[in-house]
C-alpha positions in Angstrom: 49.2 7.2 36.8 46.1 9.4 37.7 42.9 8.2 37.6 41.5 10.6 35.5 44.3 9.6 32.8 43.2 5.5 33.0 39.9 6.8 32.3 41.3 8.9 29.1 42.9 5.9 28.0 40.0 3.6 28.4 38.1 6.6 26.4 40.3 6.5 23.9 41.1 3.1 24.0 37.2 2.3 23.6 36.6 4.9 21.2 40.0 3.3 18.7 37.9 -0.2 19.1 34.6 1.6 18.4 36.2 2.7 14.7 37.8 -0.1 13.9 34.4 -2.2 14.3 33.2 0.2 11.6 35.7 0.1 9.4 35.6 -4.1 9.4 32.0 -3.6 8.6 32.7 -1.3 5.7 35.2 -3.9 4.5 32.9 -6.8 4.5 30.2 -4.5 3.0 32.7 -3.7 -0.1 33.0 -7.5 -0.3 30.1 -8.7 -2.5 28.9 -12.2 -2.5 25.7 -13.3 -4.1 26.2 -16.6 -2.9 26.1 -15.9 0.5 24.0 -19.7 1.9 23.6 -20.0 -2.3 24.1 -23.7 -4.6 24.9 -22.4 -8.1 21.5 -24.0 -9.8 22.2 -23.4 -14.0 22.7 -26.8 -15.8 24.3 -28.3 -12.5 24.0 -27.9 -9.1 27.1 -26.9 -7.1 28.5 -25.9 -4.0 30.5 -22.7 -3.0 32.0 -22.1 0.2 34.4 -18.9 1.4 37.1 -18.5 3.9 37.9 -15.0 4.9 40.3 -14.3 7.8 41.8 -10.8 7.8 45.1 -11.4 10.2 44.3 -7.9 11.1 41.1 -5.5 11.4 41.8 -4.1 8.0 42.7 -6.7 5.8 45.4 -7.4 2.5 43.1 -9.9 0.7 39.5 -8.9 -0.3 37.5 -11.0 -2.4 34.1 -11.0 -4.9 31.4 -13.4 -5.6 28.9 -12.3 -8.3 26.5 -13.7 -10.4 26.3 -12.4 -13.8 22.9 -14.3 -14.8 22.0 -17.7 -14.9 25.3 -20.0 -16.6 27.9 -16.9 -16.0 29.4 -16.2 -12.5 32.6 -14.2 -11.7 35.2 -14.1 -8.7 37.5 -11.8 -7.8 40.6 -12.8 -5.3 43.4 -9.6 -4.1 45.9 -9.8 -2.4 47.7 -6.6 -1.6 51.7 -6.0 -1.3 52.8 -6.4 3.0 50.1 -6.0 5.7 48.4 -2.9 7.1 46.2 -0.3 6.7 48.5 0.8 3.1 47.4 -2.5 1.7 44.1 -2.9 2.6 43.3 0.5 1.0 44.5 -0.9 -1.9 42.4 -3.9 -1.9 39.6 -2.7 -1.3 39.5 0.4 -3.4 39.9 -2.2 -6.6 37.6 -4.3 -4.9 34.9 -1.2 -4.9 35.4 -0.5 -8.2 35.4 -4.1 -10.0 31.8 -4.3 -8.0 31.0 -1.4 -9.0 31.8 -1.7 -12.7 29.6 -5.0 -12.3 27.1 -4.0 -10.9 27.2 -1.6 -14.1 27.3 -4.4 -16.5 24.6 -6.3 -15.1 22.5 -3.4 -15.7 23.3 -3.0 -19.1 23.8 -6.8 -19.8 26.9 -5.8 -21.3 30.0 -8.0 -18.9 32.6 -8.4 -20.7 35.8 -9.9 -18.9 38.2 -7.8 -21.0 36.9 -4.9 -20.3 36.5 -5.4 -16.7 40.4 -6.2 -16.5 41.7 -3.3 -18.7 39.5 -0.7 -16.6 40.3 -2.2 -13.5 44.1 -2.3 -14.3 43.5 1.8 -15.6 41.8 2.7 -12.5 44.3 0.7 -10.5 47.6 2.0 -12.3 47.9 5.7 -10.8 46.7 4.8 -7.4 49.8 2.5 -6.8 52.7 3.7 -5.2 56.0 3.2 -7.6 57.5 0.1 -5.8 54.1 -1.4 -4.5 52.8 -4.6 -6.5 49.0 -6.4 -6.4 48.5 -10.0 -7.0 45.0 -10.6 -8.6 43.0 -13.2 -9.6 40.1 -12.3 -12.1 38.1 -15.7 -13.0 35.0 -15.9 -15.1 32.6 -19.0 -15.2 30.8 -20.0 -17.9 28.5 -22.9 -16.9 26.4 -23.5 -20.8 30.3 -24.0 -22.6 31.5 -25.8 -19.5 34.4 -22.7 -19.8 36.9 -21.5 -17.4 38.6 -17.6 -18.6 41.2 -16.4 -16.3 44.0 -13.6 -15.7 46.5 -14.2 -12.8 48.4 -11.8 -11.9 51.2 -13.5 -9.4 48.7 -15.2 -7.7 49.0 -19.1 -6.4 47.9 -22.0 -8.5 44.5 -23.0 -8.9 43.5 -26.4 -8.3 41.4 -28.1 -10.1 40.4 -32.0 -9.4 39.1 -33.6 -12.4 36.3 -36.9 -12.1 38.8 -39.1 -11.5 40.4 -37.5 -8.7 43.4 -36.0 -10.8 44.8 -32.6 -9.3 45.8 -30.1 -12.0 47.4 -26.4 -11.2 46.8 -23.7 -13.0 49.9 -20.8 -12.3 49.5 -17.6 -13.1 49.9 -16.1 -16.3 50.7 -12.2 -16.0 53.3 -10.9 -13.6 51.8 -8.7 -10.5 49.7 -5.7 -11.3 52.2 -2.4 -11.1 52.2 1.0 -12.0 53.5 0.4 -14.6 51.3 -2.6 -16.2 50.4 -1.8 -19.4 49.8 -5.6 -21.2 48.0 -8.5 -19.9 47.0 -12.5 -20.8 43.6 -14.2 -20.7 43.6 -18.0 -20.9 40.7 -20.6 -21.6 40.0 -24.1 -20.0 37.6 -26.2 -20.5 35.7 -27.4 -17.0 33.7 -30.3 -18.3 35.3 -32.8 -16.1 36.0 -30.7 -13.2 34.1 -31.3 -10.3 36.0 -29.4 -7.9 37.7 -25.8 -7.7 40.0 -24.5 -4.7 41.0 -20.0 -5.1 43.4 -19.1 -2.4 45.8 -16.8 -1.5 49.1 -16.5 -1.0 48.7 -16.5 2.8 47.0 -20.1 3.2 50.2 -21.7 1.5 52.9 -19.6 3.5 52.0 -20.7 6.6 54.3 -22.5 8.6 52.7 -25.9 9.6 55.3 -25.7 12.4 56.7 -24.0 15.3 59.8 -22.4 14.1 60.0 -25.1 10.8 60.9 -23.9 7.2 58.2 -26.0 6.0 54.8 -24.5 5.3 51.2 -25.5 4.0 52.0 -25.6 0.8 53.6 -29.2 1.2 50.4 -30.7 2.0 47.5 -27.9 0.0 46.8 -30.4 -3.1 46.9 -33.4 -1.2 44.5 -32.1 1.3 42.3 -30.9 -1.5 42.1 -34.1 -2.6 40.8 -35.7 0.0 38.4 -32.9 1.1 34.7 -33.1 -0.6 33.9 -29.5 1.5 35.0 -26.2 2.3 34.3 -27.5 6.0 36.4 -30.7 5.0 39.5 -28.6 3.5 39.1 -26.1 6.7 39.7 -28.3 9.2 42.7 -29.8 7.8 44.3 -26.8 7.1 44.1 -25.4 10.3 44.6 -28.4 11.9 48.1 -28.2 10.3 49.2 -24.7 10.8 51.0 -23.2 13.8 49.1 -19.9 14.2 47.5 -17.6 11.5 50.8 -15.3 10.0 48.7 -13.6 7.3 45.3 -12.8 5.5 43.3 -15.7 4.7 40.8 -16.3 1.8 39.7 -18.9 -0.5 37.0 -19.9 -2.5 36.0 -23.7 -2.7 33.2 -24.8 -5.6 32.6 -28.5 -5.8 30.1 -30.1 -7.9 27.0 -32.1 -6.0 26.0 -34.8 -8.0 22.0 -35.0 -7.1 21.0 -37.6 -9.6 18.8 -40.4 -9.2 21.9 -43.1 -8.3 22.1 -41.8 -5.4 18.6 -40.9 -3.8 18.3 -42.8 -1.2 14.2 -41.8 -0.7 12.1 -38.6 -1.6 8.5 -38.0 0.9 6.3 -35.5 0.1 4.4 -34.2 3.6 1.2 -31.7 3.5 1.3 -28.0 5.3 -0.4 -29.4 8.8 1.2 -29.1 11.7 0.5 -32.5 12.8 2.8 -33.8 10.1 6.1 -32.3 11.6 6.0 -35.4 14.2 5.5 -37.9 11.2 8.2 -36.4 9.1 10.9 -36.0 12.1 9.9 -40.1 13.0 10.5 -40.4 9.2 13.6 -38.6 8.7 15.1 -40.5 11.9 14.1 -43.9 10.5 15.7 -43.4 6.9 19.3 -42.1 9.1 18.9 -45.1 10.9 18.9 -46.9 8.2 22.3 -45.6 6.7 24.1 -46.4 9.7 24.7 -42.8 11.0 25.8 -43.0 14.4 23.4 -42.0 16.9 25.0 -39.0 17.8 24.8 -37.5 14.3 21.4 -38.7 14.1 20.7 -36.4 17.2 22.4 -33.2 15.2 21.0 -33.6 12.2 18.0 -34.5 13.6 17.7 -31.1 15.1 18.9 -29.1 11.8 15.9 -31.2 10.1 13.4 -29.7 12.1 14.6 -26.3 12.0 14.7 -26.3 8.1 11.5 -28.8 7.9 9.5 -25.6 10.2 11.1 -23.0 8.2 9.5 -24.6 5.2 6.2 -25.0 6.6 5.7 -21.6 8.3 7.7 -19.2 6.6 7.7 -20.6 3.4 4.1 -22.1 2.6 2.0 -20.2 5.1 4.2 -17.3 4.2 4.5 -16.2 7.7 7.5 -13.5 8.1 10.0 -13.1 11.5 7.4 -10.2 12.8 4.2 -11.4 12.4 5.3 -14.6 14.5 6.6 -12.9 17.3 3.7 -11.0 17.0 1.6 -14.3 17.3 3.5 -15.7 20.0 3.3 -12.3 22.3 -0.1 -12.4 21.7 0.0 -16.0 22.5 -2.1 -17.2 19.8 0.9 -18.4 17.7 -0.3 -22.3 17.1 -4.1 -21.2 16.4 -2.7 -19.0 14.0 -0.9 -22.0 12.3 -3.6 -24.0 12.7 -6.0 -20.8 10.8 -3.8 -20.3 7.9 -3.1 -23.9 6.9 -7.0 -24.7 6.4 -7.1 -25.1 2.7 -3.7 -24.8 2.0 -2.6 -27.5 0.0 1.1 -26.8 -0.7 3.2 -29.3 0.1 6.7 -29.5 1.3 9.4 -32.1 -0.5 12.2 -34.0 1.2 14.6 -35.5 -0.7 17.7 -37.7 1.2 20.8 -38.8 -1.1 24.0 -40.5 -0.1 26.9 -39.4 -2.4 30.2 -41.8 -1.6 33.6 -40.6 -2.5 36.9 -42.6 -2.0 37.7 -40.5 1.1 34.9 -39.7 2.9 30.3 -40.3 2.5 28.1 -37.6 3.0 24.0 -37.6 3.3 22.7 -34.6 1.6 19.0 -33.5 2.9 16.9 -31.0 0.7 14.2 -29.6 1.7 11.6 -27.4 -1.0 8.3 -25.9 -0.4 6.4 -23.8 -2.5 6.5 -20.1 -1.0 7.4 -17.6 -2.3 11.2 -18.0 -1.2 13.4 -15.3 0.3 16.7 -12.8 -0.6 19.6 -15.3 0.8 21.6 -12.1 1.1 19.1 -11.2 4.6 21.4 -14.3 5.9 24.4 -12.1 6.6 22.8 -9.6 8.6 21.9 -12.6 11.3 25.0 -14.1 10.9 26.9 -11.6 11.9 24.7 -11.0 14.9 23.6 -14.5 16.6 21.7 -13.1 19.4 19.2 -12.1 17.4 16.2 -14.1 17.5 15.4 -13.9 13.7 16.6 -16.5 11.8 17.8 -18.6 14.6 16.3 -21.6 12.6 19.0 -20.9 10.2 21.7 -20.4 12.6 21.3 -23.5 14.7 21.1 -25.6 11.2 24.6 -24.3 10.5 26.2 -24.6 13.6 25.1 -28.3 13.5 25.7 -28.9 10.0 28.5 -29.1 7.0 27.0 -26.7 5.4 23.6 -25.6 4.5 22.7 -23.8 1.0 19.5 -22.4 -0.5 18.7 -22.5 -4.3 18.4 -19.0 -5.8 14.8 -18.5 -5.3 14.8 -19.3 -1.6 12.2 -22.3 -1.1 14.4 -25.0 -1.1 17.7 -25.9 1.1 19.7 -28.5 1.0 22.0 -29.8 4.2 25.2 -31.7 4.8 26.0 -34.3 6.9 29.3 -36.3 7.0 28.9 -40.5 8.2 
C-alpha cells in the first residue's frame, strides 16, 4: 500500500472519529438532566444517581431527568428496538421531543402526564418503521402526595425497597410502543414508605454474568439492590458480575437520605477567615477519628473536605468566580486578596457530619452550606466532561475521592459520601 493511501486512510479515519465525537456530544446534549450533582430538596432530601453507557458511539437507550417545580419531578427511560445508528435515531428523536414538550409545560405551568404520553406516542407513531417496537418508561414523581404515576411500555420491572428492606417490582403495564399503538395505561402507587428506587434497562439484566453461561444479571439485580445504599454501591456490584458490556446501559437510582437529628453526629459553624481552614480540617479529622474510619479513608475524605470546605469559603461567601482567581494568582496577589475581601464579612460557613447505618453497609455523610449566592449545578457537566480543565478542579478531585457528592438546588450547600 502507498504511502500516500495510509495517509488517506488516517484522513479519513481521523476525520470518521472527528464526527462521531460530535454526534456523542449531540446525544448527551439531547439528554436533559436537572439533577446533574443535585439532592432532590422538597419535603425530603434524596439522592439521585445515573448510569449511562452507550455500547456504541450512538446509543439505543437515552434517558431524561427533569424537574417540574418543587414536589413534581419526571424521568424518562428508552430503549430502542436492536443496536445502531436506526435505533439511536429513534431514541433520541422521542427523547428531543418529550424535552421539548417539557420544557413547554414548565413555561406554561401546564404538565400534565397524559398529555405528554398521548403526544409523545402521536409524534412517535409515523416515524416508526412497521415491524420496529420502543420500550418506554414514562414516570412522574409527586413528592407532597407521596405518589408514584407510571406508563411502561415493555420495559423491565421497577424496584422499589420499602423501610423495612422489602423489594417490590413493578412490570410493565402497556405492551411496546408500535406503529400501530393507539391505547395506553397509567397506574398509581403510593411511595410513602419507599426509600429507595432502581430504573433500568433491559441491557443491565441481559448481561451474561459469565463467559459463555446462559445465566445473566438478572439472577442477582434485586438482591444486589438490596444490599446497595448508592448508585456507586449498586455499580460496582454489577459490573463486578458481568463478563463484558453486550448492550446499552442506563439506570436511574433515587434513595432517600435520612438527615435527621438521630443521626448527627456534630454540626460546627466556622467564620469566612482564612485562618480557620487549618482549625476546621484539625476538626473534621478529629470527629473521623472518632468514628473509627480507617486512616486511609480519613486521608481521602480528608482531602474532598478541604476542597468543598475552600469552595465554600472563596467562591461561595467572598463570591469570588474561576476568573477573577486566576486572575489573582497570575497577578500573584491571590491570598491578599482573600485576606481584603473577608474584612467584615461575617458569613459563616456550616458543617454538619451524620452517620446513617444500614443492615448492609454505614456511611458518614458531610454537608457543607455557606451563604453565597450559590451556583447553576448544570456548569458541572461542562468540567466533567473535560478534567484537564483547571476550573472546577475542586469539584472534580471531591468526586473522584468520594461516593458521591450532591449540591442542593440553590448551589451553597453540598453534601459528600463516605463509606466506613
Amino acid at each position: 500500500m502507498s504511502e500516500e493511501r495510509i495517509k488517506e486512510l488516517e484522513a479519513n479515519e481521523q476525520y470518521a472519529n472527528y464526527q462521531a465525537e460530535l454526534a456523542f456530544q449531540k446525544e448527551l446534549n439531547i439528554l436533559r438532566n436537572d439533577f446533574y450533582y443535585q439532592v432532590i430538596d422538597s419535603k425530603d432530601i434524596a439522592l439521585v444517581d445515573f448510569m449511562y453507557r452507550p455500547l456504541d458511539t450512538l446509543s439505543g437507550d437515552a434517558y431524561s431527568a427533569r424537574r417540574i417545580d418543587e414536589h413534581r419531578t419526571f424521568y424518562l427511560l428508552v430503549d430502542g428496538m436492536g443496536k445502531g445508528v436506526s435505533a439511536s435515531l429513534t431514541t433520541i428523536t422521542m427523547t428531543a421531543f418529550v424535552n421539548h414538550l417539557i420544557d413547554k409545560m414548565i413555561e406554561y405551568d401546564s404538565f400534565s402526564l397524559n398529555i405528554l404520553i398521548q403526544e409523545a406516542i402521536g409524534f412517535i407513531r409515523p416515524i416508526l418503521l412497521e415491524d420496529e417496537v420502543l420500550s418506554v418508561d414514562f414516570i412522574y414523581f409527586n413528592s407532597y402526595f407521596k405518589e408514584l404515576e407510571y406508563a411502561k411500555f415493555a420495559m423491565p420491572p421497577f424496584l422499589l425497597e420499602d423501610h423495612d428492606h422489602n423489594i417490590k417490582k413493578i412490570k410493565s403495564n402497556n405492551l411496546p410502543l408500535s406503529k400501530w399503538t393507539e391505547d395506553y395505561k397509567v397506574d398509581t402507587i403510593n411511595v410513602q414508605n419507599i426509600e429507595k428506587f432502581l430504573f433500568y434497562s433491559d441491557g443491565i439484566v441481559e448481561n451474561q454474568v459469565l463467559e459463555n453461561s446462559n445465566e445473566t444479571y438478572a439472577k442477582y439485580i434485586e438482591e444486589d439492590f438490596k444490599n446497595s445504599f448508592t448508585k456507586e454501591e449498586f455499580k460496582e456490584k454489577f459490573l463486578a458480575k458481568i463478563a463484558k458490556q453486550e448492550d446499552d446501559l442506563s439506570l436511574i437510582f433515587i434513595n432517600a437520605l435520612d438527615l435527621s437529628q438521630k443521626n448527627v453526629v456534630v454540626i460546627k459553624e466556622f467564620p469566612t477567615d482564612i485562618e480557620c481552614l487549618e482549625e476546621a480540617n484539625q476538626w473534621y479529622e478529629e470527629t473521623l477519628n472518632s468514628l473509627d474510619m480507617p486512616m486511609k479513608s480519613i486521608i481521602k475524605t480528608g482531602l474532598v473536605f478541604t476542597e468543598l470546605f475552600m469552595n465554600a469559603y472563596e467562591h461561595g461567601n467572598l463570591g469570588i468566580n474561576s476568573k477573577e482567581k486566576h486572575h489573582y494568582m497570575e497577578e500573584d496577589n491571590y491570598f491578599e486578596k482573600l485576606k481584603e475581601l473577608q474584612e467584615g464579612n461575617d458569613k459563616k460557613i456550616e458543617v454538619s457530619v451524620y452517620k446513617i447505618t444500614e443492615p448492609y453497609s454505614t456511611y458518614v455523610v458531610t454537608k457543607i452550606c455557606d451563604e453565597g449566592d450559590g451556583f447553576d449545578t448544570q456548569i458541572l457537566a461542562h468540567i466533567f466532561r473535560n478534567s484537564k480543565k483547571f476550573n472546577g478542579r475542586g469539584v472534580f478531585v471531591s468526586r473522584k475521592n468520594s461516593m458521591g457528592i450532591y449540591y442542593n438546588t440553590k448551589g451553597n450547600c453540598v453534601l459528600f459520601l463516605t463509606k466506613l
